[in-house]
C-alpha positions as CSV (number, residue, x, y, z in Angstrom):
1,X,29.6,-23.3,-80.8
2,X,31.8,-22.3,-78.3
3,X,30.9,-20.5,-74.8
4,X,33.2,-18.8,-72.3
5,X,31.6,-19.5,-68.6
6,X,30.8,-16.6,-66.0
7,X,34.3,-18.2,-64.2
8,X,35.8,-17.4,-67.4
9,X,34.6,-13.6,-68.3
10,X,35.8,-13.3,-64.1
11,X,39.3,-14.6,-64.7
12,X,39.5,-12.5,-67.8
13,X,38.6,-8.8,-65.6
14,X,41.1,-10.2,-62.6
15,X,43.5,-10.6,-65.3
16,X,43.9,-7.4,-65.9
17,X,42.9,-5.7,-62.8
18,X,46.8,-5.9,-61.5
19,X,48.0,-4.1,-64.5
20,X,45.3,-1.5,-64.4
21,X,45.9,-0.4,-61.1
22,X,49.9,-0.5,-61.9
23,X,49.8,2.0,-64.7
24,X,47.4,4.3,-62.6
25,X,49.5,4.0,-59.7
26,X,52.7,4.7,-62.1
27,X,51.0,7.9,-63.9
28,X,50.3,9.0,-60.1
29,X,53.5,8.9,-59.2
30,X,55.0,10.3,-62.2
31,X,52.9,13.3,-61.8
32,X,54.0,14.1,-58.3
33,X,57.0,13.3,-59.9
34,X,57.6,16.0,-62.7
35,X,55.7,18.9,-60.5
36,X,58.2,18.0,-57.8
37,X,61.4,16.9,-58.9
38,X,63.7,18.4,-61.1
39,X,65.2,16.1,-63.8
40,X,68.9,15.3,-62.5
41,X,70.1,16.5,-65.6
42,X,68.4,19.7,-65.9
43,X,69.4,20.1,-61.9
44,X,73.0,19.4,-63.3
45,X,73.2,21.9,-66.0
46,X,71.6,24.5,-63.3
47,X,74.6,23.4,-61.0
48,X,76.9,24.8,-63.9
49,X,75.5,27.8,-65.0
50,X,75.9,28.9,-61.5
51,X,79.5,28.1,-61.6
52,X,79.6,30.2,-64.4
53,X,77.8,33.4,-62.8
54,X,79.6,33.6,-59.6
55,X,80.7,37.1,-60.1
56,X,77.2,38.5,-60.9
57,X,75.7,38.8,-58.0
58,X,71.6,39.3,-60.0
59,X,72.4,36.1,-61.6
60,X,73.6,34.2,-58.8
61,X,70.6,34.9,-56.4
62,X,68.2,33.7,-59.2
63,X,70.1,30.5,-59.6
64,X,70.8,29.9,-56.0
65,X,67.3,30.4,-55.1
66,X,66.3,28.2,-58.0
67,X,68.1,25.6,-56.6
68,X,66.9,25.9,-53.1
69,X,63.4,25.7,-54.5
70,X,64.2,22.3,-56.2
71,X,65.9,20.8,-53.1
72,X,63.0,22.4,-50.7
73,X,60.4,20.9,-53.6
74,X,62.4,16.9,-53.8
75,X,62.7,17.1,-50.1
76,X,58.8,17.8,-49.5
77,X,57.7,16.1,-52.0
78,X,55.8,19.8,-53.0
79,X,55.6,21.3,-56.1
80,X,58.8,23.6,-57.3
81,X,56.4,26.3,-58.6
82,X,53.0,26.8,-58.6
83,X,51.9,26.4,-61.8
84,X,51.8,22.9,-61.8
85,X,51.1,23.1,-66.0
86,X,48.7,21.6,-68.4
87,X,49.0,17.3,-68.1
88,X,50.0,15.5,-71.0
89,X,50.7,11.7,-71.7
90,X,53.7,10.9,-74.5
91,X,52.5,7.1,-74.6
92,X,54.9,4.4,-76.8
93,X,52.2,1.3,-77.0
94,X,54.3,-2.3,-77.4
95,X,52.1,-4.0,-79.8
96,X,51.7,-6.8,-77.4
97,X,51.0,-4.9,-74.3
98,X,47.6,-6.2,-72.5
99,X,46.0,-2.9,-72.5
100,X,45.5,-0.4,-75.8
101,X,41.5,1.3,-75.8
102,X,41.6,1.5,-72.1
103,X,44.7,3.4,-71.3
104,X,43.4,6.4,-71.8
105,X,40.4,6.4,-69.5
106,X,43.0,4.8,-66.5
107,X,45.1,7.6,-67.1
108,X,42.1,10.7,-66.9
109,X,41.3,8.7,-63.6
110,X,45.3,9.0,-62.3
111,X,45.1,13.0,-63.1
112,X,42.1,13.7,-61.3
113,X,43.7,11.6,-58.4
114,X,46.9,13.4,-58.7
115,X,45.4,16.5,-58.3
116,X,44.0,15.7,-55.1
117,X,47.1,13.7,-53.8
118,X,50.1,15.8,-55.2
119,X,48.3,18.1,-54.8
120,X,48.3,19.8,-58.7
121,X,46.8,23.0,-59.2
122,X,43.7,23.1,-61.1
123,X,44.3,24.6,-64.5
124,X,41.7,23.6,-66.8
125,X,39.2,25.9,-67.3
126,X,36.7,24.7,-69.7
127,X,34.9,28.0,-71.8
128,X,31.3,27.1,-70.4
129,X,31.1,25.2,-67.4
130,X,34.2,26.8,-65.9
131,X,37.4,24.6,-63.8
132,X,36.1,21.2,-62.8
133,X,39.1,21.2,-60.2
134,X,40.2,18.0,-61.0
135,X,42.3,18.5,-64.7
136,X,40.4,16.7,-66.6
137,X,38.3,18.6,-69.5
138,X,34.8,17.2,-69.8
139,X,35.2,17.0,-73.7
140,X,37.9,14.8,-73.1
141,X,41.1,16.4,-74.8
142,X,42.9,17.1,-71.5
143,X,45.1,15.7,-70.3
144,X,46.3,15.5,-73.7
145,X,47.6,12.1,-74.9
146,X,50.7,11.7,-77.8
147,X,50.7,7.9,-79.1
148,X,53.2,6.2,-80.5
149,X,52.5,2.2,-81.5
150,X,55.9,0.6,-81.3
151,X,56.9,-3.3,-81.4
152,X,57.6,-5.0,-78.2
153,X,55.2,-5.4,-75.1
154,X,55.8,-2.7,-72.7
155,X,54.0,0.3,-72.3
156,X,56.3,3.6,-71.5
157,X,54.8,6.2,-69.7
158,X,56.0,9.9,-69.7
159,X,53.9,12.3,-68.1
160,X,54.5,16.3,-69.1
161,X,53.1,19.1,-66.7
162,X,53.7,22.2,-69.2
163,X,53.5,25.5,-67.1
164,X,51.2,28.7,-68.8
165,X,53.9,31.0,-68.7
166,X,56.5,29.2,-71.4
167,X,53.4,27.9,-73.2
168,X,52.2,31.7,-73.9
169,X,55.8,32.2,-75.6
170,X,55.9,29.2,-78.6
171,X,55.5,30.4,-81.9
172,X,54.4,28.8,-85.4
173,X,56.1,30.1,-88.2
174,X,54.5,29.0,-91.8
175,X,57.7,30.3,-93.8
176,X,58.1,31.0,-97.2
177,X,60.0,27.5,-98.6
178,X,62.7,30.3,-99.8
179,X,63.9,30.9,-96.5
180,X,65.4,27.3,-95.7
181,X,67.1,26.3,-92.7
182,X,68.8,29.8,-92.5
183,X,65.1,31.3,-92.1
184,X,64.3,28.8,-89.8
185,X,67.3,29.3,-87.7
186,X,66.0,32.9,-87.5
187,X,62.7,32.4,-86.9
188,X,64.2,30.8,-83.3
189,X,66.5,33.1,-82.5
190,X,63.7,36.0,-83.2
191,X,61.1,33.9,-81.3
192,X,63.7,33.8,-78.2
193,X,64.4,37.6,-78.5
194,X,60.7,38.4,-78.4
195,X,60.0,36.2,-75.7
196,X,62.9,37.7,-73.0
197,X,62.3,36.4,-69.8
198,X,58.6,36.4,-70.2
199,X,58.8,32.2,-69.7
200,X,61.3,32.1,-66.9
201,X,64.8,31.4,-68.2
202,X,67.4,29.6,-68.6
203,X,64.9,28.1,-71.2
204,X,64.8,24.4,-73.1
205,X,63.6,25.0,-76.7
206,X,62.5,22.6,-78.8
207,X,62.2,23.1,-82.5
208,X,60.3,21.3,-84.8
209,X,60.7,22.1,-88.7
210,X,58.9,20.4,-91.6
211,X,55.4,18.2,-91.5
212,X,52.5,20.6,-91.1
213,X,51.6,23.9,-88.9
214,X,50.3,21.1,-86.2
215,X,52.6,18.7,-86.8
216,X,56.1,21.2,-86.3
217,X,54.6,22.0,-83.2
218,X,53.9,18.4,-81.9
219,X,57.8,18.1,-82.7
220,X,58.8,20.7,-81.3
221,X,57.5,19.7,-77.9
222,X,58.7,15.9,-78.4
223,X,62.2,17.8,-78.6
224,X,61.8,19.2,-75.2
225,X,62.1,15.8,-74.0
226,X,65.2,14.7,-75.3
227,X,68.1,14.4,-72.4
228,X,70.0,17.8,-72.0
229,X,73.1,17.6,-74.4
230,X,72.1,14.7,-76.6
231,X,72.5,15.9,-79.9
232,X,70.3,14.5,-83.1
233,X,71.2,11.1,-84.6
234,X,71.8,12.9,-88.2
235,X,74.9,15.0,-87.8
236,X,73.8,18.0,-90.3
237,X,70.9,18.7,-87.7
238,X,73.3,18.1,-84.5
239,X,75.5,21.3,-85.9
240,X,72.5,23.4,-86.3
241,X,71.6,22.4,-82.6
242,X,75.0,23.5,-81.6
243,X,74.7,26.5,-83.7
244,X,71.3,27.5,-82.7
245,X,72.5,27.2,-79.0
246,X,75.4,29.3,-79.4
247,X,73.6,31.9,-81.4
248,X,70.5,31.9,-78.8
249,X,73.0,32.9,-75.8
250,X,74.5,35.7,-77.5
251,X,70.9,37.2,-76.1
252,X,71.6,39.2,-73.0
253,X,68.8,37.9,-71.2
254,X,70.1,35.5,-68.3
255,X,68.8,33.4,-65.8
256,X,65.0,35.2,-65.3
257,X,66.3,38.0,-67.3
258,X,69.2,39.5,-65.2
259,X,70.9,40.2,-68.4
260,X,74.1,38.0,-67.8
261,X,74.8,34.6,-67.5
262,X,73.3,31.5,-69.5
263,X,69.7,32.4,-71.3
264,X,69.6,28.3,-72.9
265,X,70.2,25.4,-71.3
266,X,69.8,23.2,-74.5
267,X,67.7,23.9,-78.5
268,X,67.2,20.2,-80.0
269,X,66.0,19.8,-83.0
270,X,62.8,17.8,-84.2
271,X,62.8,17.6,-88.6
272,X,60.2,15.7,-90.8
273,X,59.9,16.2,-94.7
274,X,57.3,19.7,-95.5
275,X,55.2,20.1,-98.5
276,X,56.9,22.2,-101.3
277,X,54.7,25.2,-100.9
278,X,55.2,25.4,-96.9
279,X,58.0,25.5,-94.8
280,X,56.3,25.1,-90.5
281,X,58.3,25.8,-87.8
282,X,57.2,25.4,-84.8
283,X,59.1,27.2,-81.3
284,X,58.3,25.3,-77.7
285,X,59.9,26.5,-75.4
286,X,59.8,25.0,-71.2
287,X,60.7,27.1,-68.4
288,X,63.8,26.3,-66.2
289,X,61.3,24.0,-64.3
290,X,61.3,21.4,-67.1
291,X,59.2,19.1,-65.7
292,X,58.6,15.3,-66.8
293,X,59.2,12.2,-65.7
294,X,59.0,8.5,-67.7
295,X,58.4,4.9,-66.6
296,X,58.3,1.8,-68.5
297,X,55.9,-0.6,-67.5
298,X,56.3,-4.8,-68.3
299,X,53.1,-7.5,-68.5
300,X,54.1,-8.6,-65.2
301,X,53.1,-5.3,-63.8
302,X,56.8,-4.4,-63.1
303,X,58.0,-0.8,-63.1
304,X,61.3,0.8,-63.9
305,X,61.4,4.3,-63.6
306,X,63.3,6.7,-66.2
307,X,65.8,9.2,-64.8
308,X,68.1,11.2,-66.9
C-alpha cells in the first residue's frame, strides 16, 4: 500500500496555490476591466456613428458625451456608468487545466473583492435577506457561471457585467414553428421597436433561435460577445445578420433615443436545432456600454489578456 507523506499533501496545496491566486487576481482585473473600459471595438464603432451624426446636433451631444465618459472612465480607472450590472463568468475549461471543481468558489471570492476594489455597485438583492453588498447571492447562482469544457489546457476567462436597464428589455419568443426565420426576424425587429431607448442605445443585440426557451436565451447572450462586425461562420445566417441590422436601423430611435443617427451597432446571430413543435427565440440586448473583458490563463500561471 502506498502513502503520500504530510511533505507530500504540502507540495501538492503549494502547487497550486500560484495558479489560484493568478486566476483570482485575473477575474479581478477583468472586472475593473469591463465596468471601466470600453471594448476598443465598440469605442471604434462609437467613433463612427459620430461621424455619421455631425449635423444633428441631439445626436451629436449624446455621442460626444458618451465618449467623454469612456475616456474620463479608462483614464480613472472608474466605472463608465453606474450600474455596474449583474457578474457573470463565460468559462472554456482545457481538459488539462490544473483546476476544474474549484474555479468557481475562486471566482465568488474575486467578485466580492472586486466590489470593494473597483469599486462595483452592489446589485444583488437576494428576496429574504436583502443586498449582502458584496455580489455574491448566498444561494450561490450569482455571479452566474457559463461552462464550456474544451480540449487543450488553458482556462479562458471572460467576465460580463450586464447593466438592469438592457436586461429589463430581452424578450423570449416561443413561436409557432410556422413562422420560420421570417417570424423570427420579426420577432427582433418588434422586440427592438418596443424597447426604444428604454436600454440606452446604440444597442448590441444578440439573438439566439432554436434549442429551448432557456437555451435561445443563453445564445443569445453568448452572441453579445462576439467582436463587432464578425459575421457567423455559416453564410445563410451571416445574411440574416446583415439583414436584421439593416432592417433594425430603419427605427428612428438614435443614439439614447434622439430619433436620428445609428439605433444598432451590430445583431449576431446564435442558431442550434429546435424541437418540431417549438420554435424559441430569444432577444438580449446590451446597452452602448457593452461591457466585458476576456483573459486566457496557461499552467504556468501566465496571462494574456483579450482585446478586441
Amino acid at each position: 500500500m502506498f502513502f503520500r507523506s504530510q511533505k507530500e499533501d504540502t507540495q501538492k496545496v503549494d502547487d497550486t496555490s500560484g495558479i489560484k491566486t493568478t486566476i483570482k487576481e485575473t477575474a479581478i482585473a477583468l472586472l475593473r476591466l469591463s465596468a471601466t473600459s470600453l471594448p476598443h471595438d465598440v469605442q471604434q464603432s462609437m467613433q463612427e456613428i459620430k461621424q455619421e451624426v455631425l449635423n444633428h446636433e441631439g445626436a451629436l451631444l449624446q455621442i460626444s458625451n458618451i465618449l467623454d465618459d469612456v475616456e474620463l472612465a479608462r483614464e480613472t480607472s472608474a466605472p463608465m456608468c453606474q450600474d455596474t450590472g449583474i457578474v457573470s463568468f463565460i468559462l472554456s475549461v482545457g481538459d488539462q487545466f490544473p483546476l476544474k471543481s474549484e474555479l468557481k468558489e475562486i471566482l465568488r471570492e474575486a467578485t466580492g473583492e472586486a466590489t470593494k476594489l473597483v469599486p462595483l455597485r452592489p446589485n444583488t438583492v437576494d428576496f429574504f435577506e436583502g443586498n449582502p453588498g458584496n455580489n455574491i447571492d448566498p444561494r450561490g447562482h450569482i455571479p452566474y457561471f457559463y461552462l464550456d469544457l474544451v480540449s487543450g489546457d488553458k482556462l479562458k476567462i471572460t467576465a460580463m457585467t450586464k447593466g438592469g436597464g438592457s436586461s429589463n428589455i430581452a424578450k423570449l419568443g416561443m413561436l409557432k414553428p410556422g413562422l420560420g426565420l421570417k417570424g423570427a426576424m420579426q420577432f427582433v425587429i418588434d422586440a427592438l421597436a418596443e424597447a426604444g431607448p428604454a436600454g440606452c442605445p446604440p444597442y448590441r443585440i444578440g439573438v439566439g433561435i432554436g434549442g429551448g426557451e432557456d437555451i435561445c436565451m443563453n445564445l443569445a447572450k453568448k452572441a453579445l460577445l462576439r467582436p463587432l462586425g464578425e459575421r457567423h461562420a455559416d453564410e445563410r445566417v451571416a445574411n440574416l445578420e446583415n439583414s436584421l441590422m439593416e432592417a433594425c436601423n430603419v427605427l428612428p430611435i438614435g443614439p439614447m433615443g434622439v430619433g436620428a443617427g445609428q439605433t444598432v451597432m451590430d445583431v449576431n446571430i446564435n442558431l442550434a436545432s429546435r424541437h418540431p413543435a417549438s420554435l424559441p427565440v430569444g432577444v438580449v440586448f446590451s446597452c452602448w456600454a457593452l461591457r466585458h473583458a476576456s483573459a486566457i490563463i496557461s499552467p504556468d500561471s501566465s496571462v494574456e489578456f483579450v482585446d478586441y
